[in-house]
C-alpha positions in Angstrom: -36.8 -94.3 -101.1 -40.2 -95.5 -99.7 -43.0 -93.0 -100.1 -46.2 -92.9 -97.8 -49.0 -90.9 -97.0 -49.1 -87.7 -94.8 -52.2 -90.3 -92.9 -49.7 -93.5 -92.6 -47.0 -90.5 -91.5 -49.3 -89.4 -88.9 -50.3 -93.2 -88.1 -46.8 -94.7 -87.8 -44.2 -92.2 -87.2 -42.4 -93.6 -85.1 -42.2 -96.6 -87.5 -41.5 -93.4 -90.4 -38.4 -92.2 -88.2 -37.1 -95.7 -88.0 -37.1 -96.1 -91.4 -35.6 -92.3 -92.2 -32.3 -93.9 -90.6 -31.9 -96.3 -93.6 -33.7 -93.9 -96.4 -35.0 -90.9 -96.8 -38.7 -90.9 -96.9 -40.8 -88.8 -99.0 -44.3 -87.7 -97.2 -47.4 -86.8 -99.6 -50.6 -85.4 -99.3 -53.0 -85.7 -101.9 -50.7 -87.3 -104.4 -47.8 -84.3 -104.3 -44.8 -84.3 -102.0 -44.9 -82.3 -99.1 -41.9 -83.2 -97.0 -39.1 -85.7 -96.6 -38.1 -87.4 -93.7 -33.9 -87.6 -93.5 -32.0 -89.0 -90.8 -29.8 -86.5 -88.6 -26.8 -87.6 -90.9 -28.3 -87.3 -93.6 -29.8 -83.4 -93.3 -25.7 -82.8 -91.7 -24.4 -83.7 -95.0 -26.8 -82.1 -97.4 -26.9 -78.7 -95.0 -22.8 -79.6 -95.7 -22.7 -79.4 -99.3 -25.1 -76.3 -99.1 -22.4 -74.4 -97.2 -19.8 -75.6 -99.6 -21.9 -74.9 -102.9 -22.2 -71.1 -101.4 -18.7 -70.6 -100.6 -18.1 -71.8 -104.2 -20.8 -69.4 -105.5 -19.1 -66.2 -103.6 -15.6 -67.4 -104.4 -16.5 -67.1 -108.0 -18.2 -64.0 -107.7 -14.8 -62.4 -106.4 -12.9 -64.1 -109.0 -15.1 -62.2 -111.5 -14.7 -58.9 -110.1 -11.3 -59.2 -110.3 -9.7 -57.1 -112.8 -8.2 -58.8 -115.5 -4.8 -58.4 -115.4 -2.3 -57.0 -118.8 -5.5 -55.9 -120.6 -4.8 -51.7 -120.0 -0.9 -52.5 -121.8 -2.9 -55.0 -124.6 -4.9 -52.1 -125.3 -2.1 -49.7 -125.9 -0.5 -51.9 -128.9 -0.5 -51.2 -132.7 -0.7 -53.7 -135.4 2.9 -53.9 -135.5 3.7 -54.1 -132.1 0.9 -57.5 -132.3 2.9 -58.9 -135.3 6.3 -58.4 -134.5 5.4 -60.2 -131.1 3.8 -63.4 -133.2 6.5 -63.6 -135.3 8.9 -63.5 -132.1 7.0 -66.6 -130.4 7.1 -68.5 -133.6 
């Protein structure tokens, strides 16, 4: 990734766009970053993975709301009823 300044942005964009179709390029003013320049592919594919990262996020939040399932008969066992069922699998 090239890096230039918001001046040799403002001087040579069209030169700065060219370039953006090979590698993003990172724009800064005063010595920070204030932008990056991505081709149109580029910016498709990361707004891609966005859209997939939040599907993820929400799928997970359902998945935790969920209730769990066998925990309300769990609950309802003695000591014995625990042991007799470990001896049983062994």
């Amino acid at each position: 990734m090239i890096t230039i300044t918001s001046v040799e942005a403002q001087n040579r964009f069209g030169e700065m766009i060219d370039r953006s179709q090979r590698e993003p390029v990172e724009v800064t003013r005063r010595g920070r970053t204030v932008a990056y320049v991505v081709s149109g592919h580029d910016m498709k594919e990361l707004l891609d993975l966005r859209q997939r990262r939040e599907e993820a996020a929400q799928w997970y939040a359902r998945f935790r709301q969920r209730p769990a399932t066998g925990t309300e008969a769990a609950a309802g066992l003695s000591d014995g009823d625990v042991n007799r069922l470990l001896h049983e699998l062994r």
